[in-house]
Structure formats: structure tokens, C-alpha cells
C-alpha positions as a printed Julia matrix, in Angstrom:
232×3 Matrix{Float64}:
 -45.56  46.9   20.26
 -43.9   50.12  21.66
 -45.92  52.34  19.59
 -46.47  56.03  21.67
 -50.07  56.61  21.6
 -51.43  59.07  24.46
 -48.15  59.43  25.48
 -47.5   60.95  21.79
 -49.23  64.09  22.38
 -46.59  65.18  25.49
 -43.21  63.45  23.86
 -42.34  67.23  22.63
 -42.46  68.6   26.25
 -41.19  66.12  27.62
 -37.63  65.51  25.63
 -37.63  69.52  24.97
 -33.92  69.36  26.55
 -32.91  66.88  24.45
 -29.93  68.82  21.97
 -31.16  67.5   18.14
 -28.2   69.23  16.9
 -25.57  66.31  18.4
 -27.39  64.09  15.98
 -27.97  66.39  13.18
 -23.97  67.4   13.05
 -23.42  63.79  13.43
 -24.71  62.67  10.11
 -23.53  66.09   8.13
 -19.9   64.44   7.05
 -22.5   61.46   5.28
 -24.64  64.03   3.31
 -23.98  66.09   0.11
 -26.5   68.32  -1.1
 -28.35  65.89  -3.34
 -29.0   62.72  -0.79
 -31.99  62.02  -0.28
 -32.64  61.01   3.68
 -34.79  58.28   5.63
 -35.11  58.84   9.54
 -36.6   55.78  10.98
 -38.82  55.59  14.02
 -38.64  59.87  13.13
 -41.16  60.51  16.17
 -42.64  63.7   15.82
 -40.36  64.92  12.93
 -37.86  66.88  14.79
 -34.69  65.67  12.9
 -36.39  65.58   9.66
 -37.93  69.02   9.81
 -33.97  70.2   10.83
 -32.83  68.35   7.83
 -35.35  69.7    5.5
 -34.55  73.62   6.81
 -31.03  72.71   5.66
 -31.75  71.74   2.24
 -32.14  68.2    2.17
 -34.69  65.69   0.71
 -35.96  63.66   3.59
 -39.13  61.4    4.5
 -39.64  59.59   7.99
 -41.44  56.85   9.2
 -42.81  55.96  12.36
 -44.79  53.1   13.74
 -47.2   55.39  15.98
 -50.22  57.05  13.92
 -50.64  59.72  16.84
 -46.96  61.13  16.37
 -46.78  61.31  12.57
 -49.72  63.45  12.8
 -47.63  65.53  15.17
 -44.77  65.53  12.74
 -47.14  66.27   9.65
 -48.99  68.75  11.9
 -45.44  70.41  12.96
 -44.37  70.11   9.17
 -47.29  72.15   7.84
 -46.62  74.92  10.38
 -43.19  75.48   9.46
 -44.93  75.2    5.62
 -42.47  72.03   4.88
 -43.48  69.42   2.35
 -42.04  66.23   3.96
 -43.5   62.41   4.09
 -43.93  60.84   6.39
 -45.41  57.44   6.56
 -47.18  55.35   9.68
 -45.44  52.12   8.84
 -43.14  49.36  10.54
 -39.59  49.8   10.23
 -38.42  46.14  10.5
 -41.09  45.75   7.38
 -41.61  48.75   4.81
 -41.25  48.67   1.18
 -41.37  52.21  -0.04
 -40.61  50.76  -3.31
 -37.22  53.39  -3.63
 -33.91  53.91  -2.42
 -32.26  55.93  -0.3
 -28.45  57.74  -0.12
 -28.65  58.15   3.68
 -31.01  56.2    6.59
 -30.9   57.17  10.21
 -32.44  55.68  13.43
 -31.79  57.19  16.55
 -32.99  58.16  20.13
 -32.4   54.32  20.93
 -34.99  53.83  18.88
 -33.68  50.12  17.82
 -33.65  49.33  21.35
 -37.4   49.1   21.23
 -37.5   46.03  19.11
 -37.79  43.04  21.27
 -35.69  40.72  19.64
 -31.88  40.09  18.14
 -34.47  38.66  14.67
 -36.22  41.7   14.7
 -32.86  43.84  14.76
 -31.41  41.44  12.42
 -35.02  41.91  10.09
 -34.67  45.86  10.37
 -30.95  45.53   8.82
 -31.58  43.58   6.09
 -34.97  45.49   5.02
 -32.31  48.96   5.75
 -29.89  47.22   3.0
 -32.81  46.88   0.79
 -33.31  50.55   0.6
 -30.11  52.07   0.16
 -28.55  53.14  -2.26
 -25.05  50.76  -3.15
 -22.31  52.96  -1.06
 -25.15  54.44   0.9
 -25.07  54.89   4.77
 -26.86  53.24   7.9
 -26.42  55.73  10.78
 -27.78  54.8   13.82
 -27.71  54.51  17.87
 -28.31  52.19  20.75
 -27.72  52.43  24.25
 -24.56  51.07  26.42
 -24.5   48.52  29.34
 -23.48  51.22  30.99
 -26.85  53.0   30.6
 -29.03  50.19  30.53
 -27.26  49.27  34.51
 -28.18  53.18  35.41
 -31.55  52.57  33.76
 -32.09  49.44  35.69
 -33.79  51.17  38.28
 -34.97  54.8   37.86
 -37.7   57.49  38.52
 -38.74  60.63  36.87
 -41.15  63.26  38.61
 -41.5   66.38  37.36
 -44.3   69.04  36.86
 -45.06  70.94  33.18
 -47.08  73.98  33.11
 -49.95  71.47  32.45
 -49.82  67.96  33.05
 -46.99  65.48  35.75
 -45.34  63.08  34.72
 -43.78  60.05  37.08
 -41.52  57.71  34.73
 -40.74  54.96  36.34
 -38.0   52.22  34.69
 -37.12  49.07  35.98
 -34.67  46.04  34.85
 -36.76  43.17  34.59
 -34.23  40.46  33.28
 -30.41  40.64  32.44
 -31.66  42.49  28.56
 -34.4   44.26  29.73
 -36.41  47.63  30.99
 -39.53  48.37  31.34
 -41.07  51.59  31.29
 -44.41  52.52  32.88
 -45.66  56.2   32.81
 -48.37  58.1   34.39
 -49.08  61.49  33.01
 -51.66  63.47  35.23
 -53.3   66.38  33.48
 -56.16  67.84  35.33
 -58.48  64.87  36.53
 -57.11  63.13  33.59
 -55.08  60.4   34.33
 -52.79  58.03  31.77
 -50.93  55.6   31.61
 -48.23  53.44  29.37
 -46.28  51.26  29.46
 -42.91  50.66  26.92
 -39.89  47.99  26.67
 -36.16  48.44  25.84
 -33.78  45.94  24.72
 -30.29  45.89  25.46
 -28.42  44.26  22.49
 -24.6   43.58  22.01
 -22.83  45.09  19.14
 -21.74  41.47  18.12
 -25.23  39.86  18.11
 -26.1   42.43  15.09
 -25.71  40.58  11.35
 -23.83  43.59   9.32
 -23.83  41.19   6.21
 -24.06  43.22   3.47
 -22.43  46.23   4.97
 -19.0   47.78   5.97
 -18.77  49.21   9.46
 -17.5   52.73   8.67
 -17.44  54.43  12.32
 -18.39  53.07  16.2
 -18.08  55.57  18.52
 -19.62  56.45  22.13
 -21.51  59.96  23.47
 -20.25  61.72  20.01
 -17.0   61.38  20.53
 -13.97  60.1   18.32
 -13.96  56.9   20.58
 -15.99  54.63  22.18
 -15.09  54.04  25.76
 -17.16  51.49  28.69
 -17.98  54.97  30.06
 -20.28  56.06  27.16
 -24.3   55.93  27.31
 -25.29  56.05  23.5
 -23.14  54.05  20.68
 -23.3   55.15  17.31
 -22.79  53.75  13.99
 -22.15  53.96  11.08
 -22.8   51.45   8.04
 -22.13  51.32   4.51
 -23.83  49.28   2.38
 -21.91  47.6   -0.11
């Protein structure tokens, strides 16, 4: 299960040059001021603490107890009453619906097969909202082959990290990482899928947008594919 754990407590560092603000802007056209908002596999609540600033109802879920303490932790600070619940995202029941349901930061590319994709769909469908929206990314054959085999060294003001990633078979990496902070030493391991567009069962929905990198289009050159669903 590619739940972050020790690795949890350094994700902010870590992905601090990562630009939120592609993704937020990217779901603004889906929103109006009364949607109420589910980000999926929400990490340590970055999105969902943007999207609450702005106005908007919004809860998030993640699989890993350390980093939705993080996110509750980082939601109390910036004195933001948001939800978020410790819970599988292939098998909730929140008992409620939603207008709008993201999942990003290849996030579905951590489920290990095309049944558990297929599983997270259909439990998505089962709490929207009739018109409501699926937004979500996964990551390009074109990333996965410059993923296949790649290293990450770099020093923070208090800990290293060495990322190593490696293809293992034709669908997918592996991820082992060593964090060194003091005489403390740990390490994790995590596994990404690659999955084909076409393998994915969209019954129930309409495929509203595919594009690549946040543009209009989606070319072979892209690294992240977004989408867009409807549910119908």
C-alpha cells in the first residue's frame, strides 16, 4: 500500500517547487461558488486549504494517517475548518455527494491495478452529484520512459534525500528513498503504475476535456494528462 508514513513528515519540503496554482486554475472553469469539493489522495492539504481561502466548501481524504495530521495540523494554523478523513479512496462511503472531485499529483498512478482504477471510478460516480465533475491526472509514457531510471540527491537545511526510481517491468516504477537527518536514517519504498487512457471504464460518465501539461491539447510530448469527467 503506498501510504507515506515517515516520509510524510518531509513531503512539504520536498515538493515545495511544485506550482499548486496549475492545478487550482485548472479546476476553477468546474466550480461556482456553491460546489462543494472532494480532493482525493489530498496529501497534506495543500489544494484544499487553497480552495477553502477562495471560498469553497471542500473535504479531502487521504490513505496515510501521518499526512492528514499534517493537513489538519496546517488547517488549524491558517484557522480553516476543513475535513479531512484517513480513508481509502478506491473504498469510502462518506454517505454524501459531491458537485466537484479531484485527484491529482499522479496520485491514481499509485494504485496497482487497472480493477483498482476501475473500483476508484465507480465508488467516484457514487459520490457525485448527477452533472458533477471527475477531474483528475496521471502520468504519460513519456514520463514514465524518463522515470524509468532516475536519481534525486539533494541537501535541505536539515535532512538529504537520495530518490532513487527504477522501471521494473513494461507498467512499472519503483521508488526507494533514503532521507538522512542527523544520525537518523529512513527509508521507503513506493510503486507507480503506468495505465492507458483506454484501459479506464468511464461507464457512467462523459469525457468532458483530455489534455496534456495544462495545455489546450494533448500531445506524445506531454508528462501529466488531465481529465475531465462528467457524471451523467
Amino acid at each position: 500500500m503506498n501510504a507515506y508514513k515517515k516520509f510524510a513528515y518531509y513531503y512539504d519540503e520536498v515538493i515545495a517547487e511544485l506550482d499548486y496554482s496549475l492545478w487550482l486554475n485548472f479546476i476553477l472553469p468546474y466550480l461556482n461558488k456553491n460546489s462543494l469539493i472532494l480532493d482525493l489522495a489530498c496529501g497534506s492539504g495543500t489544494l484544499a486549504i487553497m480552495l477553502k481561502l477562495k471560498g469553497y466548501a471542500v473535504e479531502g481524504l487521504d490513505l496515510s494517517e501521518e499526512i492528514i495530521e499534517i493537513a489538519k495540523e496546517k488547517a488549524k494554523i491558517n484557522h480553516l475548518d476543513i475535513n479531512f478523513y484517513t480513508l481509502n479512496m478506491t473504498s469510502f462511503n462518506l454517505n454524501k455527494k459531491y458537485d466537484v472531485i479531484t485527484c491529482f499529483f499522479d496520485s491514481i498512478n499509485f494504485l496497482n491495478s487497472t480493477i483498482e482504477v476501475n473500483k476508484l471510478l465507480k465508488n467516484v460516480k457514487k459520490h457525485l452529484k448527477s452533472g458533477g465533475f471527475f477531474i483528475f491526472d496521471l502520468f504519460s509514457k513519456t514520463l514514465f520512459d524518463e522515470y524509468s531510471k532516475n536519481s534525486i540527491k539533494e541537501d535541505y537545511e536539515t535532512f538529504k534525500i537520495n530518490w532513487q526510481t527504477n522501471k521494473i517491468n513494461n507498467n512499472t516504477l519503483k521508488h526507494d528513498i533514503l532521507i538522512q537527518e542527523g544520525d537518523l536514517e529512513l527509508k521507503e519504498e513506493y510503486y507507480e503504475y503506468y495505465y492507458e487512457i483506454k484501459s479506464l471504464n468511464l461507464e457512467g460518465f462523459k469525457l468532458c476535456k483530455i489534455c496534456g501539461d495544462f495545455n489546450d491539447d494533448l500531445e506524445a510530448s506531454d508528462e501529466r494528462i488531465l481529465i475531465v469527467l462528467q457524471a451523467l
